[in-house]
N, C-alpha and C positions, 0 to 999 in steps of 0.2 A: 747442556744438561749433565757436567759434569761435574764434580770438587774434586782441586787442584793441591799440590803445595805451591805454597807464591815463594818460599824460599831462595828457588832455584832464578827463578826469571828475576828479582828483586836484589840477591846478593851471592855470591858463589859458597857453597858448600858441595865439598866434596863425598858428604856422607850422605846428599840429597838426592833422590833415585828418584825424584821428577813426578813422585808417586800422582796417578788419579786412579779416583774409582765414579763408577756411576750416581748419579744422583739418586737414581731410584732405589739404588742398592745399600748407598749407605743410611738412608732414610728408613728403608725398610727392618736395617738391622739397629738402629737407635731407636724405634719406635719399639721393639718388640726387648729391647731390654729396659723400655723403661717401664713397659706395661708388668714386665717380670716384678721390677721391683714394685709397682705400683699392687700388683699382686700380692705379692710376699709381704704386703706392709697393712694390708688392709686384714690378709689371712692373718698375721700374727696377733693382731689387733682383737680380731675374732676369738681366736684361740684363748689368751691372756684375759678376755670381757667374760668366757666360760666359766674357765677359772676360777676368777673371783665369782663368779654365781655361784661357783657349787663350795665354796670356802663360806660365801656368808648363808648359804643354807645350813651346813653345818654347823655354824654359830647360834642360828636360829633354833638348831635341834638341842644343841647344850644348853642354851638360854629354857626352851621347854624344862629342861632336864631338872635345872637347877630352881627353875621355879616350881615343879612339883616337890622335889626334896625339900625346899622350906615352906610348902604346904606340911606336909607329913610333922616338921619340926613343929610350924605351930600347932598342930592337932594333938600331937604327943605333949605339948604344955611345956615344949623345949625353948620357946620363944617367944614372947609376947605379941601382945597383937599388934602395940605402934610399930612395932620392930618391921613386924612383919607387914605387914601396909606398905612400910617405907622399902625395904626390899622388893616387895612385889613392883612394885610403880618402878622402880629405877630398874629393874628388868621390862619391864613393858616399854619405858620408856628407848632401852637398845634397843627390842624389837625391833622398833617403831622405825628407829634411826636404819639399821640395817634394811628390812624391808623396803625404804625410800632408796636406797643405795643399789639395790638389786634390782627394782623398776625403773630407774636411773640408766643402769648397765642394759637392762631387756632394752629401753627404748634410745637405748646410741645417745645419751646425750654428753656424751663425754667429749671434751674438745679433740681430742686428740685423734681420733675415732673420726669425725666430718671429715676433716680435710678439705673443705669446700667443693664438694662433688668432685674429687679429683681421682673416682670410681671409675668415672665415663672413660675415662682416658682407654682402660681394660678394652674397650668396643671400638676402641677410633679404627677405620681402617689407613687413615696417611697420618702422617707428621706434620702438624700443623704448626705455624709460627707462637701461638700461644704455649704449645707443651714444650716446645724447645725453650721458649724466656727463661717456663716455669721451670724445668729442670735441668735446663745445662748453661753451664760457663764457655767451656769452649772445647771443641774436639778436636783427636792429634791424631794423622793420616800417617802410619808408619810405612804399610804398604797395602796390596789387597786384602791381606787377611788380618791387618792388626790395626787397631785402632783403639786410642784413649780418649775416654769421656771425664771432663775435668765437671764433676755435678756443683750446683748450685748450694748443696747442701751433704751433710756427714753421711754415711750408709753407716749403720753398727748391726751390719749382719751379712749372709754372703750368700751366694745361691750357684747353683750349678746351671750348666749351661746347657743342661739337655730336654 
């Protein structure tokens, strides 16, 4: 119930310190960084789906804006009625468009945002053969306290380790 370096029993290295650690210890501490990142990616995701909510309400509120001001225009006889018809619709028409985009964002349907329930992971309490596939190439046993995780895929973000 241990990992090993095969290094040492397989070819001499003198820089090989024959390192093992526990099984359950290095499982315990690969699960809980991957839950971190699993964390971190779903929060950001969160954060970033806000965002744009509160950017296309603001649009919505200049859209009102600009669609009263050329109400006022046509009322003042500053601008005709086709004109103004045809302006009207193609402001309605963004509404429309953004509104789709913000119910869109309220109901997660954005791909990037799913991740194939890869949420649950957050609740696992062991390290199971499926999350290892899904996220790791291969791990490197420097000694008890240091270890590299070679991932399956790029991180473009960092996180502390407290």
């Amino acid at each position: 119930k241990k990992y090993f370096c095969r290094t040492r029993k397989y070819e001499y290295d003198e820089n090989c310190k024959n390192n093992i650690i526990e099984k359950e210890s290095l499982e315990n501490v690969v699960l809980k960084v991957i839950q971190k990142i699993v964390f971190n990616i779903l929060n950001k995701n969160d954060n970033n789906t806000k965002n744009e909510i509160k950017l296309y309400e603001e649009e919505l509120v200049k859209l009102d804006y600009e669609k009263d001001k050329m109400y006022m225009l046509y009322l003042d006889e500053n601008m005709d009625k086709k004109q103004y018809l045809l302006d009207r619709k193609n402001i309605e028409d963004k509404k429309k468009d953004i509104t789709r985009k913000i119910e869109e964002l309220k109901n997660g349907n954005r791909k990037y945002i799913k991740l194939n329930g890869i949420e649950k992971v957050i609740y696992e309490d062991f390290l199971t053969c499926e999350i290892v596939d899904l996220f790791i190439k291969k791990i490197y046993l420097y000694d008890k306290d240091k270890i590299k995780i070679e991932w399956n895929f790029e991180l473009d973000f960092s996180f502390s380790n407290n």
